[in-house]
matplotlib code that plots the C-alpha trace (Angstrom):
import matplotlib.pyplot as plt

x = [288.4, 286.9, 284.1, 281.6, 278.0, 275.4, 274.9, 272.1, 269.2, 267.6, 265.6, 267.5, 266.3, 265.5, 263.4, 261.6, 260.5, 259.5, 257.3, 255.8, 255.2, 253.5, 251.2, 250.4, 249.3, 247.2, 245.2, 244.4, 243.4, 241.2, 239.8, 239.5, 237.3, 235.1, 234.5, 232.1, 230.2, 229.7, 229.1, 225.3, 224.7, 223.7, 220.3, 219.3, 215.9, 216.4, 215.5, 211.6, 211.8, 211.5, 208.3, 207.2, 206.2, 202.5, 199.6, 197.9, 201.2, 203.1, 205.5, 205.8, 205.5, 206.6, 209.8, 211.9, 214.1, 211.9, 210.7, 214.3, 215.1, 211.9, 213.4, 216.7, 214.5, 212.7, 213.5]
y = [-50.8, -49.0, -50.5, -47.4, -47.8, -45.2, -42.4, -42.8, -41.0, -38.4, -35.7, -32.3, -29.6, -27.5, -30.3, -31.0, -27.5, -27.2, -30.5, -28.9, -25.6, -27.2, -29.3, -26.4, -24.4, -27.4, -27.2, -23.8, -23.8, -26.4, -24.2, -21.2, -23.3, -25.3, -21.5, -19.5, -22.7, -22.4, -18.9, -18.6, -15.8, -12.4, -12.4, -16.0, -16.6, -17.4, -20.5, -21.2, -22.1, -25.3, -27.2, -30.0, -33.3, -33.0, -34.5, -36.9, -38.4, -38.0, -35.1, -34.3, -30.5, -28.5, -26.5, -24.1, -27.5, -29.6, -27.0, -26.6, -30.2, -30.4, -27.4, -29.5, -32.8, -30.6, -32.0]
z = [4.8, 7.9, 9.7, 9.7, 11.5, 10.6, 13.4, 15.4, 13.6, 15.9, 14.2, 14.7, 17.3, 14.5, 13.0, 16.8, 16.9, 13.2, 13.7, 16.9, 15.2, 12.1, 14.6, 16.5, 13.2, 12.6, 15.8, 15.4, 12.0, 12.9, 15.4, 14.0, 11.3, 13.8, 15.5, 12.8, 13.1, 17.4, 17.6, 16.9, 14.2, 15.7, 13.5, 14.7, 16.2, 20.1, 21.2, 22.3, 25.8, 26.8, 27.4, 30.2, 29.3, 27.9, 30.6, 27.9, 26.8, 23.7, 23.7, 19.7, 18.8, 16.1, 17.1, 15.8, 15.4, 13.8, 11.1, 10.2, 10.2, 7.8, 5.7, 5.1, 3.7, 1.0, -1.9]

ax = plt.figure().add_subplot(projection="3d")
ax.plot(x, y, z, "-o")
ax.set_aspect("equal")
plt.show()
């Protein structure tokens, strides 16, 4: 009986480049979904400018932020 050892297992060229291909895919489709969600919509409000620190203290207004933040808790 011959004394055979396995080969050494390296993944194939063909394999590399498929695996490299397959994560690349993966990135972008992440990116392409993360991207509607960074591009502002072209019918959004701008932003009010910003505001120094009030003279009597304190600092809470109600922003364009904060009514929308209170929009999401409605229940």
């Amino acid at each position: 009986m011959q004394n055979r050892q396995p080969p050494d297992h390296h993944p194939s060229p063909a394999r590399r480049s498929f695996l490299r291909g397959a994560a690349t895919a993966g990135a972008a489709a992440a990116a392409v979904v993360a991207l509607p969600h960074a591009v502002p919509a072209p019918d959004a409000t701008p932003p009010e400018p910003a505001r120094g620190a009030p003279e009597g203290g304190g600092g809470y207004h109600l922003s364009a932020h904060v009514r929308q933040y209170y929009e999401t808790t409605r229940v």
